[in-house]
C-alpha positions in Angstrom: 4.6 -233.9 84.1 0.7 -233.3 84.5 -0.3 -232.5 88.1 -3.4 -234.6 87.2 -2.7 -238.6 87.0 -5.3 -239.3 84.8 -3.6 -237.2 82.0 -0.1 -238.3 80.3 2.7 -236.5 79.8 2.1 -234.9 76.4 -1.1 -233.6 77.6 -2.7 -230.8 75.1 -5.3 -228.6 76.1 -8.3 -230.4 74.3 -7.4 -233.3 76.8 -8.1 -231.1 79.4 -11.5 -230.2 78.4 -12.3 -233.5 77.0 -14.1 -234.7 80.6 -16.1 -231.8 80.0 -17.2 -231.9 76.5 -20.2 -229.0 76.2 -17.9 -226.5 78.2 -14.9 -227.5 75.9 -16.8 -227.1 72.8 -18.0 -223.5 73.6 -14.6 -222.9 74.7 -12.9 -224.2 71.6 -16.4 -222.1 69.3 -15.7 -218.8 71.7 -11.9 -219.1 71.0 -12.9 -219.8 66.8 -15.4 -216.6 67.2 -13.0 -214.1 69.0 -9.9 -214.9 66.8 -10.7 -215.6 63.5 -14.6 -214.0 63.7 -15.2 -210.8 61.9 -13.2 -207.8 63.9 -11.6 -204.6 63.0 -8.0 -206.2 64.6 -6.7 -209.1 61.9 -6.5 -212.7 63.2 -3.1 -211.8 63.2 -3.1 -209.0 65.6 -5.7 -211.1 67.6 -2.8 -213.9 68.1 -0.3 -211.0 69.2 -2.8 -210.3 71.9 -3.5 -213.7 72.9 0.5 -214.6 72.8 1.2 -211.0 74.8 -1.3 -212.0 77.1 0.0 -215.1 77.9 4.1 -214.1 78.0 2.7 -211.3 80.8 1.1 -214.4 82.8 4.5 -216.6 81.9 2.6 -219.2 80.7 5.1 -221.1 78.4 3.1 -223.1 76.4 0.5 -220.4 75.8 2.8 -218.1 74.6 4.3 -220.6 73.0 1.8 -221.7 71.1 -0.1 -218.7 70.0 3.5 -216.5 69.5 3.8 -219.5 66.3 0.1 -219.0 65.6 0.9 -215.1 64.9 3.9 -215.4 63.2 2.3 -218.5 60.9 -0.2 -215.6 60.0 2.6 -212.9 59.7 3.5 -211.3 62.4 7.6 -211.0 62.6 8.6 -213.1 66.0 10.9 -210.4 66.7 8.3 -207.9 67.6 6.9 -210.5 70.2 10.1 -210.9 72.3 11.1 -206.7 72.2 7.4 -205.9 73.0 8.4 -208.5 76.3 10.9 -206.4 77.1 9.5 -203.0 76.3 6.5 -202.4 74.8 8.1 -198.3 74.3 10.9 -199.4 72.1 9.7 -202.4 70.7 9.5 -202.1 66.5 5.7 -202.9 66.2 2.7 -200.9 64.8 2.5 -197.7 67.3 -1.5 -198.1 66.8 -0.7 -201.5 68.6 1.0 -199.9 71.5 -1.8 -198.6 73.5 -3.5 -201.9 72.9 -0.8 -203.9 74.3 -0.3 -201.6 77.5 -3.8 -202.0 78.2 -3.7 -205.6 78.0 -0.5 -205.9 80.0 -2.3 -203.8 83.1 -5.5 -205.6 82.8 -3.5 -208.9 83.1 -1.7 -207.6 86.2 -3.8 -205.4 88.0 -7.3 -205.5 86.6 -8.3 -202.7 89.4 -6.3 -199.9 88.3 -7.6 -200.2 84.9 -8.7 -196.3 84.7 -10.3 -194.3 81.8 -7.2 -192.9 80.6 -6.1 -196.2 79.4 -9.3 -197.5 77.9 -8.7 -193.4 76.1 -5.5 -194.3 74.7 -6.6 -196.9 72.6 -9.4 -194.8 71.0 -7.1 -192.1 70.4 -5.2 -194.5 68.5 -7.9 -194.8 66.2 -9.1 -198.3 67.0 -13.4 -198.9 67.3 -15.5 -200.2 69.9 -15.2 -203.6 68.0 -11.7 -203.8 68.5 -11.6 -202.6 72.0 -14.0 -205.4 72.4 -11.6 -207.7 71.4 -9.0 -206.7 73.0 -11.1 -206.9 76.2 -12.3 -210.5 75.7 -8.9 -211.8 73.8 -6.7 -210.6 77.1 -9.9 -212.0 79.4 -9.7 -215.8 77.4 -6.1 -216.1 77.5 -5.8 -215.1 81.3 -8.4 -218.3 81.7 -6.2 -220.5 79.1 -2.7 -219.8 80.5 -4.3 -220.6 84.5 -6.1 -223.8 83.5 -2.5 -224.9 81.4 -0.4 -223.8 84.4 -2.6 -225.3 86.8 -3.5 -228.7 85.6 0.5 -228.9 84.5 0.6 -228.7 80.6 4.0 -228.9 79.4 5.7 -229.2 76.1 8.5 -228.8 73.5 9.3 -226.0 71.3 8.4 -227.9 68.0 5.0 -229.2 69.4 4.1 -225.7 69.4 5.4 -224.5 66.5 3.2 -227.6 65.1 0.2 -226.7 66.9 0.6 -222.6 65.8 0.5 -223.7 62.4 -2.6 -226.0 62.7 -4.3 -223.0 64.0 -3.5 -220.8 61.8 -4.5 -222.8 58.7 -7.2 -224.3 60.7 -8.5 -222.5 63.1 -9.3 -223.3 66.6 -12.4 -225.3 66.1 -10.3 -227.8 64.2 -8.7 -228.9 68.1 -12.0 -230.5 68.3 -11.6 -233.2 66.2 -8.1 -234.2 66.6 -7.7 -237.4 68.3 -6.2 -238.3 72.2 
């Protein structure tokens, strides 16, 4: 149940943000630029990030949601729950690696974020585009999964497999216009 009376119990995001339309919509247009905008990481590996991002921060529907979103856009499921466990053994793109480790400290302890492990991911061979990405993905989705968690957003397994598959067709500015 939302800890807010005003919303019911199958409260989505968008509801959320809908007392609050300008801030919503440049939510909902930042999300739109940063994952499906023109980057050197695909839209897929920009939904691994976001649903990494929010498994670190246990946010169920976040991960949820955007774990459905990568794997509607190809990205096997598997690889989500091993990189959960370990991101060293886990069978995923070893380019990918550094990227997620980064993301994974900067989620936890922003302040020990050091040079070696914004290196890492250069030495991987990503671009400043990509490590820009990663930066603002993992920043986004630390600020999604605390405004779910906080306001109380709950929900079943098959709403969001339903909702990762709207995204990935539709993209994120698409949550706009769907109604209450």
């Amino acid at each position: 149940m939302p800890f807010r009376k005003w919303l019911p119990e199958n409260a989505r995001p968008g509801l959320v943000l809908k007392p609050h339309p300008e801030s919503g919509e440049l939510i909902m247009r930042l999300t739109e630029i940063l994952l499906r905008g023109p980057s050197t990481l695909t839209s897929a590996q920009r939904e691994l990030i976001a649903a990494y991002t929010s498994a670190v921060n246990a946010c169920e529907f976040c991960y949820g949601t955007h774990a459905a979103t990568a794997e509607a856009l190809g990205i096997d499921e598997t690889w989500l729950t091993r990189l959960i466990d370990d991101i060293e053994t886990a069978d995923v793109d070893e380019r990918l690696k550094p990227i997620l480790r980064y993301v994974r400290k900067l989620t936890r302890t922003p302040s020990r974020v050091q040079q070696k492990d914004v290196d890492a991911i250069f030495a991987a061979g990503w671009d400043e585009d990509a490590f820009y990405h990663v930066v603002t993905i993992c920043g986004l989705f630390n600020f999604y999964s605390r405004l779910i968690d906080v306001y109380g957003v709950k929900s079943k397994p098959d709403y969001r497999q339903m909702v990762g598959k709207r995204l990935a067709e539709q993209g994120y500015t698409s949550a706009l216009k769907i109604p209450d």
